[in-house]
N, C-alpha and C positions, 0 to 999 in steps of 0.2 A: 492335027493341031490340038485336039479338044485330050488326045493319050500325052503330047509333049505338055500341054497344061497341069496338067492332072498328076504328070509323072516330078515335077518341079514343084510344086506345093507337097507332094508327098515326102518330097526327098527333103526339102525343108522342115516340115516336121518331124521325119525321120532324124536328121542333126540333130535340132534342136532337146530331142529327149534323150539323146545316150549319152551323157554328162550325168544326170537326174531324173528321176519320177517325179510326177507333180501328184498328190494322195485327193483320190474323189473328195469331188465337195459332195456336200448334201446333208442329210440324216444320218449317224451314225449310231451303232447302238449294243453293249454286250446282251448275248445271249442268256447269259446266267445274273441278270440284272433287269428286269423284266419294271418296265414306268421307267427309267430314269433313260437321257440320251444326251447327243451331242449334233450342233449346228456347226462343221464346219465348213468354211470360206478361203479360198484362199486365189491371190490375185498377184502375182511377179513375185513370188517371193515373201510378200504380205499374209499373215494370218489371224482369223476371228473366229472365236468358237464361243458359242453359248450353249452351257449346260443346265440340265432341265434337273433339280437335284428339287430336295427338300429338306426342312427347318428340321434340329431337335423334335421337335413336338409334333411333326407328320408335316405343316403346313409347306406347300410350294416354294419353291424360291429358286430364283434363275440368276446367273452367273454370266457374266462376259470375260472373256481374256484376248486381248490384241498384243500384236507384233511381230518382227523378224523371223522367221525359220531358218533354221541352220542345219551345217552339212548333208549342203543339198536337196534340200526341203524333204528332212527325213527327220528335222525334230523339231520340237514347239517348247516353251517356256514361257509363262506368263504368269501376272498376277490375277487373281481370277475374283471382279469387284460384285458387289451388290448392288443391287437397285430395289429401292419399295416405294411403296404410296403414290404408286402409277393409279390411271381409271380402268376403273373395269370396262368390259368388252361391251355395257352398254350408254355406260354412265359420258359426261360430258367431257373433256381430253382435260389430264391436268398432268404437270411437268415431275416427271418421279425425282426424288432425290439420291444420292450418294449416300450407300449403308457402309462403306468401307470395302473391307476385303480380309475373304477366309481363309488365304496363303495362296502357294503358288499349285500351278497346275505343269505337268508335263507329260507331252505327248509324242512318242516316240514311234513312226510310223516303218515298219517292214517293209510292205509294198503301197502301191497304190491305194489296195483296200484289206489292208491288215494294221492295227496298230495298239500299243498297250499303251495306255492311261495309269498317271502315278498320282494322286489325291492328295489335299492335304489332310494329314493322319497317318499318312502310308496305305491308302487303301489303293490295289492296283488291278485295273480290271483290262479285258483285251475287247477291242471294239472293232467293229466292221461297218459297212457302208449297208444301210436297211434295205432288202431286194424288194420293190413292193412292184414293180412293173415287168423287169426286165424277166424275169422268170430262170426255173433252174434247168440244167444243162440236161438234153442236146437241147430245149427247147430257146433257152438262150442265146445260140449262136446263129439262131435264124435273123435273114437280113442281108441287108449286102453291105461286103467287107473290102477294105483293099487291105493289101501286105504290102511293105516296102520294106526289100532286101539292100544291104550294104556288101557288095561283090566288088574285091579290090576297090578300085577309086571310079567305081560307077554304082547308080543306083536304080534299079528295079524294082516297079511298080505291079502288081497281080491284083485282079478285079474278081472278087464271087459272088455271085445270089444264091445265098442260102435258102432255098422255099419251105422245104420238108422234112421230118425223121422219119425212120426204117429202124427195126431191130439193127445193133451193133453187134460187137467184137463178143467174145467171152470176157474181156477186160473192163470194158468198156461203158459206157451208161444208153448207146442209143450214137445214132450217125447222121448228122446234118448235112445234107444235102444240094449242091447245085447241078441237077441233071440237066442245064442247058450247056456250062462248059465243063464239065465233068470234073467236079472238085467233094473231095468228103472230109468231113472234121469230126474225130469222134472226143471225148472226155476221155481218159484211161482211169479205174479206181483202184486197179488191182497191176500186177505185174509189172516191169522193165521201166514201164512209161508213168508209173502212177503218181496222177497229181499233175499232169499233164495232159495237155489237149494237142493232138498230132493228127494232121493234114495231109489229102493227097491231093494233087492233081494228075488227073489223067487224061491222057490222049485222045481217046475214044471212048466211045458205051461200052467196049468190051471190056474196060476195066481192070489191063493185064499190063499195061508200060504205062508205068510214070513220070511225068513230067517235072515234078515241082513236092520237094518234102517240108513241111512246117512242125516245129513243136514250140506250143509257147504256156504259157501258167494263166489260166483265163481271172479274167479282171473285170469286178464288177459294174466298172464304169465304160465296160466296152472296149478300151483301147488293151495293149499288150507287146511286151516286148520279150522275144524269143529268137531261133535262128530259122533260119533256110538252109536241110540238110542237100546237098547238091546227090541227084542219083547215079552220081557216075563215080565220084571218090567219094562218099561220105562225109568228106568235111563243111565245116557249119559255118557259116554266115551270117553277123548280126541282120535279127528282123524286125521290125516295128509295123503294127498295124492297128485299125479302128474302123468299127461301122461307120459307114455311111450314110444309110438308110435303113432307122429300124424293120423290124419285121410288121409291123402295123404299119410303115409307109411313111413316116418322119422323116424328114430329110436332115441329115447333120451336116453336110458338109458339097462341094461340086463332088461329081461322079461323071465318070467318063467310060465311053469302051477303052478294050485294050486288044491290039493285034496280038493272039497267043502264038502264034507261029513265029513272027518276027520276034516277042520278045525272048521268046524263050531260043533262038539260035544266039541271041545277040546274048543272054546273059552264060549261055554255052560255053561262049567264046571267052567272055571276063570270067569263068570259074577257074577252068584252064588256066590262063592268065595268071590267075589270082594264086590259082593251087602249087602254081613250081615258085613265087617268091613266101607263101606259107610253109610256115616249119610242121613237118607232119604228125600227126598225133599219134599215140601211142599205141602203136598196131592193137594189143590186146582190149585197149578200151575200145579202139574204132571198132574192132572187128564184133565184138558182144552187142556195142548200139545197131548196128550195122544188121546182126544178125537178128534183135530183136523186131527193128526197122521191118526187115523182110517179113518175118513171122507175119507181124502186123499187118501189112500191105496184104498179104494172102486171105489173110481172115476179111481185110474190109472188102476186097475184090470178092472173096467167095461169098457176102452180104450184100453188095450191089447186085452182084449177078444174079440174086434170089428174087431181082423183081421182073430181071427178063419174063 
């Protein structure tokens, strides 16, 4: 009951984001801009950003811009107002006034947690989501994660506890870990896969048949959308997945087991399925991913198996 739960809230939030991405809230901030940042907010489609900027003359000054996002919450436009003569952080609360407004703001987001900023002046900077907890990769992927594949007209739910890293790939940055049900996810920075993070599950501790392929573009809000490459023909699967439970023990969301035996015959069968009404992909690209695919898999098995 507690896997048909788990697998029906998954699959629903699966829907619901392949239409759109929704871009992390939080702290945001260019690198090559060091003091100045951005608050944003964002709620159904609604967006609030406050930027943390400064006067002509060095002095502070903070900015508000509210409203609609469009296509598909991948752009912002607002008028971005002033506020002064607020109380200071000790002084007794008094009501700030309306300074006007320094023109418009627009923000055009990539992915999730990629986006470029256009100012008024023309100044146009690229901003990212501040990493202050989640930590960098492998060390970030620890935790436990579901995946949920879209396999023809059924949907597929996979459970991992990431614990630990190990030396990685020669490609790669370091190999995160579930040595209870045999799953590994490395970063790639170099080679076939670079700029992507690819996944295996495997069978057993011997670490030589695979079960279950993943490649997705990691997201610093934890969530991602990538495919499920199936190990029997190659062809790819929309994927959608998000921690559960950070690596400190947070809990984000229900989490449940999952029968790997059962599900993995059952989504077997809908790949099949799925793979004779799919128009097949283009032998030469399949076969290079396909072959990189193996490479990969050889190096991460001959790095598991170095801790036998």
């Amino acid at each position: 009951m507690k896997s048909r739960i788990l697998l029906a809230i998954a699959a629903l939030a699966f829907a619901a984001s392949t239409s759109a991405f929704t871009p992390r809230t939080g702290h945001w901030y260019s690198a090559a801009e060091n003091g100045t940042g951005y608050n944003i907010d964002i709620q159904d489609g609604q967006m609030v950003v406050t930027v943390y900027s400064y006067k002509t003359n060095g002095e502070t000054e903070w900015y508000i811009a509210t409203g609609s996002m469009t296509s598909g919450q991948s752009s912002f436009v607002g008028t971005i107002g002033k506020f002064r003569n607020g109380p200071c952080i000790s002084c007794a609360y008094v009501t700030p006034i309306t300074a006007g407004n320094d023109g418009t703001i627009t923000i055009t987001f990539q992915s999730e947690t990629s986006a470029t900023v256009s100012k008024p002046g023309g100044r146009v900077s690229n901003i990212r989501p501040l990493n202050f907890g989640f930590g960098e990769l492998p060390s970030g992927l620890l935790g436990e994660w579901v995946f949920v594949e879209a396999i023809g007209s059924s949907y597929f739910a996979d459970h991992y506890t990431f614990t630990r890293t190990i030396a990685g790939t020669a490609d790669g940055t370091g190999i995160a870990g579930d040595f209870t049900r045999y799953a590994s996810c490395e970063y790639q920075v170099t080679g076939y896969f670079a700029g992507y993070v690819i996944c295996f599950h495997w069978s057993s501790s011997s670490y030589t048949t695979v079960l279950d392929q993943y490649r997705f573009k990691p997201g610093l809000d934890q969530t991602f959308s990538g495919t499920w490459i199936s190990p029997a023909t190659y062809n790819s699967y929309p994927m959608k997945g998000n921690i559960w439970v950070s690596r400190s023990g947070f809990s984000k969301s229900l989490a449940a087991g999952i029968d790997e035996q059962s599900e993995s015959d059952r989504k077997r069968q809908a790949e099949f399925s799925a793979a004779l009404q799919t128009p097949k992909a283009v032998a030469a690209d399949l076969d290079l991913e396909a072959a990189a695919l193996h490479q990969l898999k050889e190096q991460t098995s001959n790095a598991l198996a170095g801790m036998r």
